[in-house]
C-alpha positions in Angstrom: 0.0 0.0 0.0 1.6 3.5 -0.7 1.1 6.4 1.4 1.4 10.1 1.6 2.4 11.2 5.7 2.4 14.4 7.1 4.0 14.3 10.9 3.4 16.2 13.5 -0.3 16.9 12.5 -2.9 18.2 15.3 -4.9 15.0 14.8 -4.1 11.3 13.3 -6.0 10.4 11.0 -6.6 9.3 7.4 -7.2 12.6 5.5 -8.2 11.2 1.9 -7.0 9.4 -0.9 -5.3 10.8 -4.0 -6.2 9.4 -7.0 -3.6 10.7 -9.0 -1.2 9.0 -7.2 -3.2 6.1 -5.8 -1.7 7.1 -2.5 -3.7 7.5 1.3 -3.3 10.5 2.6 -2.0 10.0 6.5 -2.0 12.7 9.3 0.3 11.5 12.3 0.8 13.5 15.5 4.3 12.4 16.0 6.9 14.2 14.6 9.7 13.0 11.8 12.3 12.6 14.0 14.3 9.0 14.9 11.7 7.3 13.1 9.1 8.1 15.6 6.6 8.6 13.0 6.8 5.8 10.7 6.3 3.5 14.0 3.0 5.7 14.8 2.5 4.6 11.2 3.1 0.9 11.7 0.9 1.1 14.4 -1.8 3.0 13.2 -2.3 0.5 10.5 -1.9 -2.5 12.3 -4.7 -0.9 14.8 -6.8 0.2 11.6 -6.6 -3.5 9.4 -7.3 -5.1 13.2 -3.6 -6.6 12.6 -0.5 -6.7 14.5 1.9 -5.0 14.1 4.6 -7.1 13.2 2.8 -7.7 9.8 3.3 -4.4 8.9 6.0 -3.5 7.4 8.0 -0.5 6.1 8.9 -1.1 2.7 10.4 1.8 1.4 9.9 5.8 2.0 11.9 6.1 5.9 13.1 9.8 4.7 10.6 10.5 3.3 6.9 11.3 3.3 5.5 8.9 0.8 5.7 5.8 1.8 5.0 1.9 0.7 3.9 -0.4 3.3 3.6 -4.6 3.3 0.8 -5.6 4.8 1.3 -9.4 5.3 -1.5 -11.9 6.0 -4.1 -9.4 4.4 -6.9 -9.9 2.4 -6.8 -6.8 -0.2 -10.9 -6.4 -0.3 -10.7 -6.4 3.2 -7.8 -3.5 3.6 -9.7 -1.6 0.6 -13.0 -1.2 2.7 -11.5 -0.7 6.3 -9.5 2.4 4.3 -12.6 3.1 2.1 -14.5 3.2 5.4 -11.9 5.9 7.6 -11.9 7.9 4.5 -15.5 8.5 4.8 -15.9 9.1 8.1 -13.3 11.7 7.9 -15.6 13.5 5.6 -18.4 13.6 7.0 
């Protein structure tokens, strides 16, 4: 799954989802320093496919604020609605 983070956000949440770039758009509340947000990251996706978090891994993107992440043991349709499902409510 790809990702776009911005650290240090007010809130964490999942803010949208850019087509364009077929990336989620992520709001962490920890800041980019010694990795502290990419684990905030881990876990927030862990605690958002109901998975733990050692199944989530970093793939590529620790500099940086976009991001691919390996979800292991995951069924894609389920990942797609859980994310389909935070996006909403963040709309509303």
């Amino acid at each position: 799954m790809r990702a776009e983070v911005t650290a240090g956000a007010h809130s964490l949440l999942i803010s949208g989802y850019n087509q364009w770039r077929q990336t989620i758009c992520i709001k962490l509340t920890m800041p980019a320093k010694k990795g502290k947000a990419n684990e905030q990251l881990i876990k927030f996706i862990a605690d958002l496919v109901d998975r733990p978090s050692d199944t989530v891994r970093l793939v590529s993107g620790h500099a940086s604020n976009k991001k691919v992440l390996l979800l292991r043991g995951a069924i894609v349709d389920d990942v797609e609605h859980v994310i389909a499902q935070a996006v909403k409510s963040q709309s509303v």
